[in-house]
GUTI-92869 format. One record per atom (N, C-alpha, C, CB): y, x, z. Coordinates in pm, whole numbers, padded with zeros to 5 digits, always signed. Glycine has a CB too. Layout:
BEGIN
YXZ;...
This chain:
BEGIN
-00119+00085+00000;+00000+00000+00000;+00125+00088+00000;+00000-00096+00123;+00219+00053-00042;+00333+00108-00074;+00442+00034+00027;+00356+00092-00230;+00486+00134+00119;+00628+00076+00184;+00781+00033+00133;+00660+00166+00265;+00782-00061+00155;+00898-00099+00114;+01009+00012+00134;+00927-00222+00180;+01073-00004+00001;+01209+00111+00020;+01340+00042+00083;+01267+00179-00145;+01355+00062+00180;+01490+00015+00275;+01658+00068+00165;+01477+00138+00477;+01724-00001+00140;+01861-00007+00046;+01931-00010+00131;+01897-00115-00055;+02026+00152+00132;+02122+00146+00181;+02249+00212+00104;+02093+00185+00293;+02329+00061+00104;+02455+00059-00017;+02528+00228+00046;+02606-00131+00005;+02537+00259+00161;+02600+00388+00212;+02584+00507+00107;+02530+00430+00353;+02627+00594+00059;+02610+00701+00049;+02634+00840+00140;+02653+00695-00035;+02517+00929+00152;+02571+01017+00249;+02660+01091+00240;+02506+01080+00288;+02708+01101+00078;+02837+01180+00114;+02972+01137+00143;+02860+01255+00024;+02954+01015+00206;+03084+00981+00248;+03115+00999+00408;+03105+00840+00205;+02996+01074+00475;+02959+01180+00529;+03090+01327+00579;+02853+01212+00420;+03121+01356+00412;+03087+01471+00403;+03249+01522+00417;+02993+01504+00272;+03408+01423+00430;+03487+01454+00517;+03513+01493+00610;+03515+01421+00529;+03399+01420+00684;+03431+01480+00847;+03372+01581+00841;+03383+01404+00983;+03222+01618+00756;+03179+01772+00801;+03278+01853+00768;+03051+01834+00734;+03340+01786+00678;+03467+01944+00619;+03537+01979+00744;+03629+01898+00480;+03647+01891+00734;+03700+01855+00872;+03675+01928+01003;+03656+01736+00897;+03551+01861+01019;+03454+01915+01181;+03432+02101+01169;+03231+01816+01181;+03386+02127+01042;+03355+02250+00994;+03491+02349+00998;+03295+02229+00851;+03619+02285+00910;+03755+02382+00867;+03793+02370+01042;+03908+02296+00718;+03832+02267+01143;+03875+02273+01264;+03825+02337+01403;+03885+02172+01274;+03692+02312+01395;+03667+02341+01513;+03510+02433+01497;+03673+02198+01602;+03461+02448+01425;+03316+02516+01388;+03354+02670+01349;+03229+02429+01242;+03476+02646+01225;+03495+02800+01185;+03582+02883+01311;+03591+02809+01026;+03726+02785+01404;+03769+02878+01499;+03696+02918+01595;+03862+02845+01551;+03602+02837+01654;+03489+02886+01749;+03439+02985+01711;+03387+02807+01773;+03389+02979+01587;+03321+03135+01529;+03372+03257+01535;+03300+03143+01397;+03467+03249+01499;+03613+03346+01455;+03693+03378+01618;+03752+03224+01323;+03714+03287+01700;+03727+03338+01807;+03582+03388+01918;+03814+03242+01855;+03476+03351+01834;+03380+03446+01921;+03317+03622+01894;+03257+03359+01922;+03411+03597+01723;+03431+03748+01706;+03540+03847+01688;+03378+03771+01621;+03637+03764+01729;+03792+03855+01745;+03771+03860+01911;+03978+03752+01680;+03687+03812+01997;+03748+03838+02137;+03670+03998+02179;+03701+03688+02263;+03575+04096+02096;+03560+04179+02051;+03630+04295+01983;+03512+04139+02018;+03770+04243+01948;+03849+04315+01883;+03960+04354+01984;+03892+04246+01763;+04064+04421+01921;+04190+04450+01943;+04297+04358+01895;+04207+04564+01895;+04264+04259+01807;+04390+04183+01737;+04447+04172+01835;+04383+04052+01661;+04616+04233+01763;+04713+04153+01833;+04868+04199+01746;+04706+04195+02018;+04988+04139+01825;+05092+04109+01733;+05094+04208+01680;+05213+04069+01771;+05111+04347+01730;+05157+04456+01696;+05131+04503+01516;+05092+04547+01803;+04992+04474+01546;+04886+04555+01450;+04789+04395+01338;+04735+04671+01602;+04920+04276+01315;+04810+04182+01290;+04717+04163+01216;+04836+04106+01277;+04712+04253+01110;+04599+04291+00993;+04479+04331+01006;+04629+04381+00920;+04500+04454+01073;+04413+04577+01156;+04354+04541+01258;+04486+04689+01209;+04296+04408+01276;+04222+04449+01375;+04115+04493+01386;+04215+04392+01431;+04038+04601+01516;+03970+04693+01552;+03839+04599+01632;+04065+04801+01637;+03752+04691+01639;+03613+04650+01714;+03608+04738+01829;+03470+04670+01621;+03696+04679+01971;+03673+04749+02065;+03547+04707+02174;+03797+04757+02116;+03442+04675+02139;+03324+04596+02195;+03380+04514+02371;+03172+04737+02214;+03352+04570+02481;+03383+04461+02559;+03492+04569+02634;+03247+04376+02650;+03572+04590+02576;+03717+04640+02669;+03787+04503+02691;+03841+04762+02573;+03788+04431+02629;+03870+04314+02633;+03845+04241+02771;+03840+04221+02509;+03681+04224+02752;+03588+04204+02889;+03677+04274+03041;+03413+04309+02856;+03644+04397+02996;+03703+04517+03126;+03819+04449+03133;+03730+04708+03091;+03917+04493+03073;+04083+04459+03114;+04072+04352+03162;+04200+04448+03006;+03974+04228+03145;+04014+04107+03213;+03995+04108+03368;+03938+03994+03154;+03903+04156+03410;+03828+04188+03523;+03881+04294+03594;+03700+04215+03493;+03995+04341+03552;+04070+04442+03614;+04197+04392+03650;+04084+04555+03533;+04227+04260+03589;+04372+04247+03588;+04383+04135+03708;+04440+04197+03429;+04517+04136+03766;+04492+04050+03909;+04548+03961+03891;+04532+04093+04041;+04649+03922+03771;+04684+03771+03726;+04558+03659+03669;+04792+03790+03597;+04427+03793+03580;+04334+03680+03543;+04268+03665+03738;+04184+03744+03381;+04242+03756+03807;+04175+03705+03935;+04244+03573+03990;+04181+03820+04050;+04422+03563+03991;+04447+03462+04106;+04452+03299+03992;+04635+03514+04212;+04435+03355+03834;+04466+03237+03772;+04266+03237+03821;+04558+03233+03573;+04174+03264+03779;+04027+03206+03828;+04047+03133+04005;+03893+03370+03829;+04073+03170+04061;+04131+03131+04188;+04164+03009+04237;+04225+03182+04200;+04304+03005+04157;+04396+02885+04128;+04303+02790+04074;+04520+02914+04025;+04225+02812+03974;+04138+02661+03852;+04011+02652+03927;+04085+02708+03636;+03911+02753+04011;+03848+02706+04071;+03890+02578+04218;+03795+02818+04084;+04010+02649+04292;+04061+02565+04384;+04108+02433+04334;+04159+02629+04448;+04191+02424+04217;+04211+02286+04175;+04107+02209+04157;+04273+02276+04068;+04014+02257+04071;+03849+02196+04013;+03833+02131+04150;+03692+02334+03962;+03800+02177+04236;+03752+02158+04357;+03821+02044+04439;+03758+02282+04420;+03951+02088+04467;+03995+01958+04530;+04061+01841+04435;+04100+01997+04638;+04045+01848+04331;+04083+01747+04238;+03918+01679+04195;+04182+01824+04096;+03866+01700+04231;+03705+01645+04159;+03695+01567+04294;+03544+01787+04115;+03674+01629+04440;+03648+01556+04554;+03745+01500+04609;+03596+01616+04639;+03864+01482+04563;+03970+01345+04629;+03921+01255+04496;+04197+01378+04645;+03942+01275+04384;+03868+01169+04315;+03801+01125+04288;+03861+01148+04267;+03673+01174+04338;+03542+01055+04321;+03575+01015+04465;+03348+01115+04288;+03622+01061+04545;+03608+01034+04694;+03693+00900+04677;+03671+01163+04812;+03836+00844+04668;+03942+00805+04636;+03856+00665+04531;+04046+00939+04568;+03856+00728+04413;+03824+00663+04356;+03662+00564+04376;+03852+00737+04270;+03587+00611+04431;+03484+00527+04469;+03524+00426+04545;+03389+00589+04529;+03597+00490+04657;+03645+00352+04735;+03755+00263+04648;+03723+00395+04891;+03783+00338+04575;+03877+00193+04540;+03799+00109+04437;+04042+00228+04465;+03726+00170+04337;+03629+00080+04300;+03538-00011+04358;+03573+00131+04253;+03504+00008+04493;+03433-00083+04619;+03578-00184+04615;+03390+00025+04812;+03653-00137+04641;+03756-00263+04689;+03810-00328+04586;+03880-00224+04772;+03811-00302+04446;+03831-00364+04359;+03742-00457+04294;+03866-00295+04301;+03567-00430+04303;+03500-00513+04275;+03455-00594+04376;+03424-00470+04215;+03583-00635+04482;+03544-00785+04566;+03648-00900+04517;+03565-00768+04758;+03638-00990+04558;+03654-01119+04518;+03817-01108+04589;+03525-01242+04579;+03903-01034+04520;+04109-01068+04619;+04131-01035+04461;+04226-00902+04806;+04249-01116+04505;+04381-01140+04422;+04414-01051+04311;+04496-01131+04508;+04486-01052+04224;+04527-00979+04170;+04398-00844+04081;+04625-00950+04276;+04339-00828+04121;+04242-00716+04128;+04251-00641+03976;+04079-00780+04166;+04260-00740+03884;+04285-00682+03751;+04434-00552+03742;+04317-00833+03648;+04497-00667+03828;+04622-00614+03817;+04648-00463+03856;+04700-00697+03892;+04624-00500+03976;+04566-00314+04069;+04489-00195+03982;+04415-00344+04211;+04369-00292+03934;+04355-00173+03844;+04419-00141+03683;+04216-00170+03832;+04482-00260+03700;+04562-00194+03532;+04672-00024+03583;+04734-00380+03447;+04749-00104+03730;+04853-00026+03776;+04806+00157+03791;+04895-00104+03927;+04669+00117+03863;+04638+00246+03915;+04555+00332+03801;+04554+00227+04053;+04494+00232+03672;+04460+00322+03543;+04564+00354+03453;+04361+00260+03456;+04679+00309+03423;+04802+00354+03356;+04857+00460+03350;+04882+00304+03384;+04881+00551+03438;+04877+00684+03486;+04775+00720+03367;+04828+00709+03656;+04649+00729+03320;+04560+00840+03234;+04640+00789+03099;+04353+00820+03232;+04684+00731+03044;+04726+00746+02913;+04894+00824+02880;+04715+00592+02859;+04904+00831+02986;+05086+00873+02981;+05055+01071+02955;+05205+00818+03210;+05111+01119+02859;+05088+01297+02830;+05115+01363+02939;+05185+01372+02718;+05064+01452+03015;+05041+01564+03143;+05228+01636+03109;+04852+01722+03102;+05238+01629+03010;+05422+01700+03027;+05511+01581+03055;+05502+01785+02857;+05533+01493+03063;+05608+01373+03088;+05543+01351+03233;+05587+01246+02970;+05398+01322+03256;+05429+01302+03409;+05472+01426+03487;+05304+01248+03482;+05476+01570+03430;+05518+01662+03490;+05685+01654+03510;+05464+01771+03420;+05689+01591+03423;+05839+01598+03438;+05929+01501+03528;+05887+01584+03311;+05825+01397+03530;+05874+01292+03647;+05826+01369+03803;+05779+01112+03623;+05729+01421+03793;+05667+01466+03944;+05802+01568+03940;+05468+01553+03960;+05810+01674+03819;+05943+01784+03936;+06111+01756+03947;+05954+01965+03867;+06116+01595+03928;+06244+01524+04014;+06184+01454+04107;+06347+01421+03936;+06034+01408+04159;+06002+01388+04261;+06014+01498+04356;+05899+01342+04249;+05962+01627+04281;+05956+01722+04431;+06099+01794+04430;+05811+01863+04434;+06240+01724+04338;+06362+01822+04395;+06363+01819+04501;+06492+01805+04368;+06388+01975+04563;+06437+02000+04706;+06605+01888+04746;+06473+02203+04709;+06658+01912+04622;+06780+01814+04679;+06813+01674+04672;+06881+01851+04634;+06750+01639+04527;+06779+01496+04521;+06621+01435+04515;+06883+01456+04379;+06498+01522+04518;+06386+01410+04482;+06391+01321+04576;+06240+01455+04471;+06253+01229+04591;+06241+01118+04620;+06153+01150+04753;+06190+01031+04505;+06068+01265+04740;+05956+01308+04839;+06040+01349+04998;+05862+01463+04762;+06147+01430+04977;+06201+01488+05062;+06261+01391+05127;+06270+01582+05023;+06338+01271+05052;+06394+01185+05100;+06349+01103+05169;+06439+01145+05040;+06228+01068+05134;+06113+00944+05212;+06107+01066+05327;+05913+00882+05109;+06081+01172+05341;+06063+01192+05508;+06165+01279+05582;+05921+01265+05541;+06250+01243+05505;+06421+01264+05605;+06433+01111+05694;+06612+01278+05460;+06391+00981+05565;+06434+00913+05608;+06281+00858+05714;+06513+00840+05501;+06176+00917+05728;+06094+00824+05814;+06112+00945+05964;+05896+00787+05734;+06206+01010+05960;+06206+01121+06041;+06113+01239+06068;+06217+01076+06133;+06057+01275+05927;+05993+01399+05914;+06078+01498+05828;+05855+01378+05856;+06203+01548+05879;+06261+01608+05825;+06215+01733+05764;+06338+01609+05885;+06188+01782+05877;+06059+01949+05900;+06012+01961+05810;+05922+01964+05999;+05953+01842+05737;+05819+01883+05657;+05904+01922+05469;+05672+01699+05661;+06000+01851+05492;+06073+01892+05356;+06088+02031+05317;+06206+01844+05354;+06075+02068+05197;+06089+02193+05150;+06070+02182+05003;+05997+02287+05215;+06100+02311+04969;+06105+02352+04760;+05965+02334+04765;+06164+02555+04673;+05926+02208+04734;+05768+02236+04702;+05721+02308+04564;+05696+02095+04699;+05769+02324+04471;+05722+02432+04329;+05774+02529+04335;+05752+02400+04186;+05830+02575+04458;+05923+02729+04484;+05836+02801+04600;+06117+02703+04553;+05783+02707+04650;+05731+02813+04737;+05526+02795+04731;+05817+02776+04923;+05501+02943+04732;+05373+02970+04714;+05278+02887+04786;+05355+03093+04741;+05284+02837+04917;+05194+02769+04950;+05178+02623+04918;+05194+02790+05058;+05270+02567+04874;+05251+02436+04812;+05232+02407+04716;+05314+02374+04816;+05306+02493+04595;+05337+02476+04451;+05143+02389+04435;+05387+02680+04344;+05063+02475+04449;+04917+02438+04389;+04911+02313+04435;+04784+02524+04435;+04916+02264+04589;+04883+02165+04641;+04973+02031+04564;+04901+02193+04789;+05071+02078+04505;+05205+01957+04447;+05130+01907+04302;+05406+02054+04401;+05085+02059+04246;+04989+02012+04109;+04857+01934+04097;+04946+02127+04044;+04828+01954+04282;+04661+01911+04247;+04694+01755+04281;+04508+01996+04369;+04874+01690+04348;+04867+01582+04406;+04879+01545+04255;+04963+01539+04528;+04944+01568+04220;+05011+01501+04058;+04867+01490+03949;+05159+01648+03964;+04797+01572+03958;+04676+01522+03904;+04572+01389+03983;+04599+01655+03894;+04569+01418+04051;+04517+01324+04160;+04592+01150+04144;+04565+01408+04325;+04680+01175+04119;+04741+01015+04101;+04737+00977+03960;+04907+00996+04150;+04744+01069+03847;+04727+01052+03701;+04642+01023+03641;+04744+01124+03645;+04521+01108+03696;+04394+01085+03650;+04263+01014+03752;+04360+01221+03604;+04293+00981+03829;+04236+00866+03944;+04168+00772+03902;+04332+00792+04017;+04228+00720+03753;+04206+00608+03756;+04131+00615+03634;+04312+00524+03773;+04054+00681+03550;+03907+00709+03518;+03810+00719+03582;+03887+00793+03472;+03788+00793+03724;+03689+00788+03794;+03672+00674+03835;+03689+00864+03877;+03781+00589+03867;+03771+00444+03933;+03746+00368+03841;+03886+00387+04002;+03732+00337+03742;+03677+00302+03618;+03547+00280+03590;+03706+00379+03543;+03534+00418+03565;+03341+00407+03565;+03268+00391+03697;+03263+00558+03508;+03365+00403+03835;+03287+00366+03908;+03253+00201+03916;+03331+00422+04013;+03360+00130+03894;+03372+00002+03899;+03287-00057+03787;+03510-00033+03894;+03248+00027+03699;+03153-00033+03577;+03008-00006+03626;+03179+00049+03417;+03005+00088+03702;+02854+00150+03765;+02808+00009+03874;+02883+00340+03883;+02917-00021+03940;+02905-00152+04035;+02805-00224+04003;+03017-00245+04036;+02938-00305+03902;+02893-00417+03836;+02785-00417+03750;+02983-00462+03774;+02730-00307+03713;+02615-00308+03648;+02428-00304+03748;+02652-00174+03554;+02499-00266+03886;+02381-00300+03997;+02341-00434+03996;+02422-00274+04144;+02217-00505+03995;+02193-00621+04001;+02230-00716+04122;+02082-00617+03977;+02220-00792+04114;+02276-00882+04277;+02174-00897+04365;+02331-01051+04264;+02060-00867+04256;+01947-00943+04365;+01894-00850+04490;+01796-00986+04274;+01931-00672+04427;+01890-00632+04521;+01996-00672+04649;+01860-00499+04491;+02065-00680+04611;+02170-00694+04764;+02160-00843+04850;+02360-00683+04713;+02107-00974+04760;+02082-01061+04849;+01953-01027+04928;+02079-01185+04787;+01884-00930+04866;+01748-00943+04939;+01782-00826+05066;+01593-00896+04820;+01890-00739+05056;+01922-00674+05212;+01968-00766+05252;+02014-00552+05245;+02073-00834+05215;+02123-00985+05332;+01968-01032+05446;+02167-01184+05186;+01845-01022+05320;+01783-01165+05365;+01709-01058+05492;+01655-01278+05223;+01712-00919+05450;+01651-00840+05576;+01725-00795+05660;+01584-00735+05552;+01817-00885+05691;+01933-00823+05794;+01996-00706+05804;+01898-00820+05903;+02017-00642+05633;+02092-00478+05645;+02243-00510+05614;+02027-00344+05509;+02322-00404+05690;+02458-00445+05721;+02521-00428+05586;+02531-00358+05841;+02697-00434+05574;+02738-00332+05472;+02707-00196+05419;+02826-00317+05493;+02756-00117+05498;+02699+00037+05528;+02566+00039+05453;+02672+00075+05704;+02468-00041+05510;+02359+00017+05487;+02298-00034+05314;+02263-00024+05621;+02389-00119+05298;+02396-00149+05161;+02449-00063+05084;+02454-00252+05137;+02580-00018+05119;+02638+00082+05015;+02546+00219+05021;+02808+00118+05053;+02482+00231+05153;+02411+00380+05122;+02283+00408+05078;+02406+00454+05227;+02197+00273+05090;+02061+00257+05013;+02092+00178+04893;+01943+00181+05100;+02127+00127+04863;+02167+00089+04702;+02277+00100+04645;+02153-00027+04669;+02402+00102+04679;+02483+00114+04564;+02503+00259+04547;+02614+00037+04574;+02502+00343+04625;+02497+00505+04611;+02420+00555+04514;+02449+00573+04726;+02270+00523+04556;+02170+00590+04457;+02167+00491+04307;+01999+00596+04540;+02220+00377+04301;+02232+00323+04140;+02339+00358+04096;+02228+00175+04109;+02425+00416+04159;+02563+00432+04094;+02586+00594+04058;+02686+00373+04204;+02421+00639+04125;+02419+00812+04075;+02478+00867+03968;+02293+00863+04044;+02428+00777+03812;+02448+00807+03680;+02628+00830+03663;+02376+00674+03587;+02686+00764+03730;+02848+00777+03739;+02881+00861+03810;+02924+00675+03784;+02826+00898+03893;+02913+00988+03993;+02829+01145+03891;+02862+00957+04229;+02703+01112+03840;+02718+01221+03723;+02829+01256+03612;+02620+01198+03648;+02882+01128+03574;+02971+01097+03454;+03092+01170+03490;+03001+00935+03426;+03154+01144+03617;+03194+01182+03681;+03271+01307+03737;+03140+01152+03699;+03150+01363+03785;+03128+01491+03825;+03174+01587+03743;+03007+01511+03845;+03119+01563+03612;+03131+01645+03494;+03262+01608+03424;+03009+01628+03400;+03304+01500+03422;+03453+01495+03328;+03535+01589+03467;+03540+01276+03282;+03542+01538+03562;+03655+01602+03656;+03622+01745+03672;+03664+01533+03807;+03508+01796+03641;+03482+01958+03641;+03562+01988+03474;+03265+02009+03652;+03545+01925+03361;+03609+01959+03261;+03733+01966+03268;+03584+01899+03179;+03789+01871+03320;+03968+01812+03310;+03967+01917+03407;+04045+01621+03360;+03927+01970+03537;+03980+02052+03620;+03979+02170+03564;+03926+02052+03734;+03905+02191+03499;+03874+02357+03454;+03978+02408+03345;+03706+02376+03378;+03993+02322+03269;+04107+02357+03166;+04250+02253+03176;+04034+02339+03005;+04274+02271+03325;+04430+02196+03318;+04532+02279+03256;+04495+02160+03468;+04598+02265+03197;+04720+02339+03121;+04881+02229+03123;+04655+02366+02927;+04842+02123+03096;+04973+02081+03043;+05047+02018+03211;+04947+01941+02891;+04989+02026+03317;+05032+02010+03418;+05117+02121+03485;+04940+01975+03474;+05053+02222+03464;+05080+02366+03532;+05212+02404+03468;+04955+02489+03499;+05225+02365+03317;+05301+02473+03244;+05434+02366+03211;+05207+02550+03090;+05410+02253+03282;+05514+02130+03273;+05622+02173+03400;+05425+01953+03304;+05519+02142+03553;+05602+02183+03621;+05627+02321+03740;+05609+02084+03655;+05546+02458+03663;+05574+02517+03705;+05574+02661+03624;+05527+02486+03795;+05533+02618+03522;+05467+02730+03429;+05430+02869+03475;+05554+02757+03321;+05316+02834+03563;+05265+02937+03603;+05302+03048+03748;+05277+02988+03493;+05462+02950+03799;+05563+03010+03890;+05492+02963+04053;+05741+02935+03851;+05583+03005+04146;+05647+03115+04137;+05618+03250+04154;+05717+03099+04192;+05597+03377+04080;+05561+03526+04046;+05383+03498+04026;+05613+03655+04199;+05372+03411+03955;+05228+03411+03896;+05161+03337+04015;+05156+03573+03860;+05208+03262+04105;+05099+03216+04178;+05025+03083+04192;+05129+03238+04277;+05048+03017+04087;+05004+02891+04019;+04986+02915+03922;+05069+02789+04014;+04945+03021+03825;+04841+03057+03713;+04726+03003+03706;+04809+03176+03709;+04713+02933+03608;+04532+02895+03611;+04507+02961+03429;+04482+02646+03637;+04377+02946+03419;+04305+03006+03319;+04366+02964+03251;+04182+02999+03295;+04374+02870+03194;+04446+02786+03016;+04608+02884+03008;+04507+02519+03040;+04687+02843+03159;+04796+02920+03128;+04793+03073+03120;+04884+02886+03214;+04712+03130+03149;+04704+03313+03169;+04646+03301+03009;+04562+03408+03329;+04533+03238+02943;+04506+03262+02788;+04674+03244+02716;+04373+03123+02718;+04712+03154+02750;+04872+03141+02694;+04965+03188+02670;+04930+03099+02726;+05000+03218+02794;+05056+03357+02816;+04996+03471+02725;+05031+03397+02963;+04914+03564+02740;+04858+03648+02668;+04848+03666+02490;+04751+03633+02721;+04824+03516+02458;+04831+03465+02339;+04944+03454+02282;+04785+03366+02335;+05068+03418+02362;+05234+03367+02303;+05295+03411+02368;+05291+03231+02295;+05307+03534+02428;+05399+03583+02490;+05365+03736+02518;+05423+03500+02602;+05224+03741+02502;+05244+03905+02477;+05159+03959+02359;+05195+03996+02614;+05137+03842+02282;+05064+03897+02138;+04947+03921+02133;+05104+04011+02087;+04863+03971+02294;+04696+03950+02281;+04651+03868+02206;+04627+03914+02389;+04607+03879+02072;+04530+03739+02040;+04366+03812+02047;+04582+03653+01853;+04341+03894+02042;+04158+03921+02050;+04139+03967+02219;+04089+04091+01918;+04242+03982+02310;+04207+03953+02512;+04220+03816+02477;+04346+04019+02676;+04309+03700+02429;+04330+03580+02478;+04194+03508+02404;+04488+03520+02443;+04136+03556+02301;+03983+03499+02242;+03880+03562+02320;+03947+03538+02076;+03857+03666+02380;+03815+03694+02486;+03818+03592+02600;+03872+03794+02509;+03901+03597+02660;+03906+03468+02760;+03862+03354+02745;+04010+03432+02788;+03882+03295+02612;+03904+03186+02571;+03707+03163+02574;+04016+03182+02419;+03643+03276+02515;+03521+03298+02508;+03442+03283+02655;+03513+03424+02446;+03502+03394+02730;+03422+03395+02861;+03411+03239+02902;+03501+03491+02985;+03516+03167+02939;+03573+03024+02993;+03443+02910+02932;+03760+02984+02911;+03447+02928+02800;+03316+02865+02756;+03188+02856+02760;+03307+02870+02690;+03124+03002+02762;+02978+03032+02850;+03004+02994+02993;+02926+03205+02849;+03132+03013+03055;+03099+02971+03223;+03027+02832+03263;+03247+02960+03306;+03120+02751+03182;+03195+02590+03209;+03058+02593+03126;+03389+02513+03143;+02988+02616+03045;+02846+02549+02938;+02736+02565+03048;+02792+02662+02762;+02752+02684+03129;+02612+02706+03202;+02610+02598+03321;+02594+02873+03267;+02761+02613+03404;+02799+02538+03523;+02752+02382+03518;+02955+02548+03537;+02829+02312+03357;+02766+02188+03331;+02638+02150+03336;+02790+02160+03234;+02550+02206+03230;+02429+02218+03237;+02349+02217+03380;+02415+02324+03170;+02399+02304+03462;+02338+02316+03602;+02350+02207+03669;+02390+02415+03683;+02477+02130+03657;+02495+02054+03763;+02457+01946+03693;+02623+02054+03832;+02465+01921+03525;+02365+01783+03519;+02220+01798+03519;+02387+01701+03391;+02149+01906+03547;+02000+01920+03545;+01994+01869+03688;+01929+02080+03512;+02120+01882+03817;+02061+01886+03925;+02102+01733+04014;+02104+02028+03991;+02223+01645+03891;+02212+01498+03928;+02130+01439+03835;+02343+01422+03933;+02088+01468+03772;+01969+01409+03659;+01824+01384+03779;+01924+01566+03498;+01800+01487+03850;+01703+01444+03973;+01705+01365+04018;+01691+01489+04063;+01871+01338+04122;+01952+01243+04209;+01927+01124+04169;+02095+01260+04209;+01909+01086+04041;+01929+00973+04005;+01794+00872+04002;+01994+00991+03885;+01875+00726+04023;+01760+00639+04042;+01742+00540+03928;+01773+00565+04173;+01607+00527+03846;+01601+00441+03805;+01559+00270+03790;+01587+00495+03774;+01645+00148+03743;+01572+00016+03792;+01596-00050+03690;+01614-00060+03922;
């Protein structure tokens, strides 16, 4: 017997834009920056560039702006990933109960992710003016005068001012998929803890925790991405100040790249950053891929 031949009016080469596309944008610079970060290119010499094998490597690992910018993007990663699933889980619990408004709340508190990282930077550094923002003023006027200060001027805050401003911008993706992870738990398991007398608590920590694993994977991993390569926050409202101590990786490749002509150290970097963040991912979804429950 002979199988029927399935007709499909498609042709595959209509296909074959985006491979161009996919191929001229992002396939050939990946390539090309995984073999200039090997070289010497840079402004000086832009023709000529040389095959200095891993000096590029060395100088990075020697230099103490790339140490405090790794520093800086690990510490953000970190407390920007755990106030927001933290943050955001609960508000997805309180958004998928039965009050008022609830759409509304979350339109307010997801609005923030579509607005560009240089525009809210630019609203956050007339929030943090030392003279006229809004921050200083709310605790002159609740009588925390003390606590006012140049928050993007001085070293110990500047990071903490960037990781708040991310934290309120991007919040409201995690709360998102958590609130979709919810609603996608069935009901029945939860009338049947009612019917065995298990409290709240013990609801949220034997079932909605372990079904809502797959998100807090989803999760996990976008806020390790968005943390790892923040740039347009850093270089909005502080660019990298003050004397390099809010450098993170994206801005130190930047720097290097547009301002001092490295272009085969800044493909270097650009290189290392990618094997890190490929292995790190990988690890950590092999190790909620366990976590997770299926029903």
């Amino acid at each position: 017997m002979h199988k029927a031949k399935i007709y499909n009016p498609y042709s595959a080469y209509f296909v074959l834009p985006a491979l161009v596309l996919f191929g001229v944008f992002f396939i050939l610079p990946n390539i090309a920056g995984m073999v200039l970060g090997f070289t010497d290119w840079n402004s000086y010499f832009p023709l000529s560039p040389r095959f200095n094998g891993l000096t590029n490597f060395k100088d990075m690992f020697d230099s103490s702006i790339f140490s405090i910018s790794v520093k800086n993007t690990v510490y953000f990663t970190l407390v920007t990933t755990v106030v927001k699933m933290v943050l955001g889980f609960f508000l997805a619990l309180l958004l998928t109960k039965a009050i008022r408004y609830k759409n509304l709340y979350r339109t307010i508190i997801f609005a923030p992710v579509v607005i560009n990282p240089l525009v809210v930077a630019l609203i956050f550094s007339s929030i943090y003016n030392p003279t006229y923002g809004i921050l200083n003023a709310f605790l002159k006027f609740v009588g925390l005068g003390f606590l006012t200060r140049d928050w993007l001027v001085v070293a110990g805050t500047a990071m903490n001012a960037i990781c708040a401003m991310e934290i309120w911008m991007a919040i409201g993706i995690t709360m998102v998929i958590f609130i979709a992870g919810i609603h996608s738990v069935p009901n029945e398991y939860y009338e049947a803890a009612k019917i065995d007398g298990a409290s709240k608590f013990r609801q949220l920590v034997h079932i909605t925790l372990p079904l809502t694993m797959y998100c807090i994977t989803i999760n996990t991993i976008l806020c390790l991405i968005r943390g790892t390569s923040v740039f347009g926050q850093v270089y909005g409202l502080t660019n990298g100040g003050p004397a390099d101590a809010t450098q993170v990786y994206y801005t130190f490749i930047f720097k290097q790249f547009s301002q001092n002509g490295l272009y085969g150290y800044s493909a270097a970097a650009g290189l290392l950053f990618t094997v890190v963040i490929s292995i790190v991912s990988f690890l950590l979804l092999w190790v909620f891929r366990k976590l997770e429950v299926e029903y």
